[in-house]
N, C-alpha and C positions, 0 to 999 in steps of 0.2 A: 630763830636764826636770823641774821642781819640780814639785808640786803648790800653788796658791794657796790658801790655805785664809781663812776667814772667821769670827773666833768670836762668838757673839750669846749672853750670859748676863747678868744683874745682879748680879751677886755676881764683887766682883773678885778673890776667892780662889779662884776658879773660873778667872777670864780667867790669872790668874797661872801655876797650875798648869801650864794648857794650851801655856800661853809656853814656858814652862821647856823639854815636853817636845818640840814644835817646833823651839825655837833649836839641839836635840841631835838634829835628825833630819834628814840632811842634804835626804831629797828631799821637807820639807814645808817648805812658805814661811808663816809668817803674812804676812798685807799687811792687815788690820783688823781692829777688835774692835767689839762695839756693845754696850753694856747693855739694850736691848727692841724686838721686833720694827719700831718705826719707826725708829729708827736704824738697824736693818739693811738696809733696802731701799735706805736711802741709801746707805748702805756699799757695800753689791752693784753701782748704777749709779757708784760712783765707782770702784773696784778690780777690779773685773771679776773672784772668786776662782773657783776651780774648785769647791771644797767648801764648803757653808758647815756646821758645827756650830751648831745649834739650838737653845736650852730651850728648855721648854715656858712655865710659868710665871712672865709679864715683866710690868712694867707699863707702860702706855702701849699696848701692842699686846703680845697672848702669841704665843705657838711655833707654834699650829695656823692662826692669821690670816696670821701673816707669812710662812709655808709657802705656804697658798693663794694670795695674793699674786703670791709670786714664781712660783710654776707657772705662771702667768699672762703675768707680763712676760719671767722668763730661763726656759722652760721646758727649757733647758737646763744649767740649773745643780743639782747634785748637792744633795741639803739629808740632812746625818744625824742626828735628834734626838737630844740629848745632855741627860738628866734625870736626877733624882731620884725622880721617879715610878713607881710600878710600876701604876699603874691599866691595867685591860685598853684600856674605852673612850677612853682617849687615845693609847692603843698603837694601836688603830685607827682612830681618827681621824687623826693624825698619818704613818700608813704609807696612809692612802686618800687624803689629800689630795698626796701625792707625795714625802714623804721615803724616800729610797731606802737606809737604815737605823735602828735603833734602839739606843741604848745607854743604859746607865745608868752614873750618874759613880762610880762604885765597878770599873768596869772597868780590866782592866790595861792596861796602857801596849800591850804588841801587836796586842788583839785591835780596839784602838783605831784607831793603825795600819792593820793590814788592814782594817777595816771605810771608812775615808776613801779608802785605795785603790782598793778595790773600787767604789767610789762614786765616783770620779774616771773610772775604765772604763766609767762605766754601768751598774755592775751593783748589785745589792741583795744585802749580805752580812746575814744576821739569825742572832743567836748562838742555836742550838736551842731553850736554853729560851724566848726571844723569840719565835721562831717556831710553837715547841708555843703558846704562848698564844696568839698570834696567832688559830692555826686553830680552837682549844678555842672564841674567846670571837665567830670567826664564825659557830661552829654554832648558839652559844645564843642567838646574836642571831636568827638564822634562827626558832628555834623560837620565840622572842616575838613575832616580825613575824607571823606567822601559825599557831599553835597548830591549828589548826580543820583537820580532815578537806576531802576535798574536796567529801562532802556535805552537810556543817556550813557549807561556806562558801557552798556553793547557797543553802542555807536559809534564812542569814543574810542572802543578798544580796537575799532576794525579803521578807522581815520587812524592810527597809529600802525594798523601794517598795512596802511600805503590805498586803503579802499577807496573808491569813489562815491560818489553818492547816489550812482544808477548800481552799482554792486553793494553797495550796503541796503538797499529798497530791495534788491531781487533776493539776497541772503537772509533778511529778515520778513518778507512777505509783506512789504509796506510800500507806501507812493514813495515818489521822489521827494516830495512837496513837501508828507509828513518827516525824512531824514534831514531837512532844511530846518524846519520847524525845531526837530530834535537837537540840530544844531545850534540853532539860533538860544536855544535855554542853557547849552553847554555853557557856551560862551558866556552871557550873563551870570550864571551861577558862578565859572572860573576867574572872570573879569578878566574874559581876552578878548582879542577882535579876529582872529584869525584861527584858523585847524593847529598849522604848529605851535601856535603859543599856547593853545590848547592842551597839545598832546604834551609839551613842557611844562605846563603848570600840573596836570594829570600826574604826570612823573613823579614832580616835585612835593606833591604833596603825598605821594606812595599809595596810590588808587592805581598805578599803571603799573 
């Protein structure tokens, strides 16, 4: 049995290529194309495909919208982003909101292939280096979301309902000196100079 495939790009040098290498491959079907994420929804309720291939970068509606989207209505449908892009954060954008692979259009014809297969199974093929970044660019994220100790973030948390720093030393069982100290790392590590800008970058970055 065929694979249904769906391809969604605006660049019809791109829809063509991927023609070519489907029409020569017996157990992949095209059954629709769209040039931008809102054409493709349509496309999806009207062809019902197995796979859809994805850009990122459409107009009218981009690759990360149209993804969300459709998690939503065919949560059972395969979606593998097919870009240009090598940015980390759409890498992971795009593989959090539910596509179940990533490729870049400089890939060869097989690993292409297996990658819409695998994805037709259910399953998520990511070509190594894909996947090295992947985990690389969750760490760093990690480390932005919250930089701060876990008594930096006490610290922080009691400087945002209004503490002192003789009440934050008597609350936590520690000098004055050492709450200054604690401070003084806050600030470095947030790249502020002050408590409030502080407790606003805290905010801001969803640690608070």
């Amino acid at each position: 049995m065929s694979i249904r495939i769906l391809i969604v790009d605006d660049h019809a040098i791109i829809r063509d290529g991927l023609r070519l290498i489907f029409d020569t491959t017996p157990e992949l079907d095209l059954v629709a194309e769209a040039s931008n994420g809102k054409e493709a929804l349509a496309q999806v309720d009207a062809h019902l495909p197995d796979v859809v291939l994805m850009d990122l970068q459409m107009p009218v509606m981009d690759g990360i919208t149209a993804i969300e989207t459709l998690r939503r209505t065919h949560p059972e449908l395969a979606i593998v982003i097919l870009t240009t892009y090598k940015e980390n954060d759409l890498l992971l954008r795009g593989l959090k909101a539910g596509a179940r692979g990533y490729l870049l259009k400089d890939t060869d014809r097989q690993t292409l292939i297996n990658t819409i297969q695998a994805a037709a199974r259910g399953e998520t093929l990511l070509q190594p280096e894909i996947l090295q970044r992947a985990l690389n660019f969750q760490e760093e994220e990690k480390a932005v979301e919250n930089p701060l100790s876990e008594r930096e973030f006490e610290v922080l948390k009691m400087v945002a309902d209004g503490a002192r720093n003789k009440e934050i030393a008597y609350k936590l069982g520690i000098t004055e000196r050492t709450v200054k100290a604690h401070l003084s790392h806050i600030f470095q590590k947030l790249n502020v100079d002050s408590r409030a800008a502080a407790v606003a970058t805290g905010a801001k970055i969803g640690i608070l």
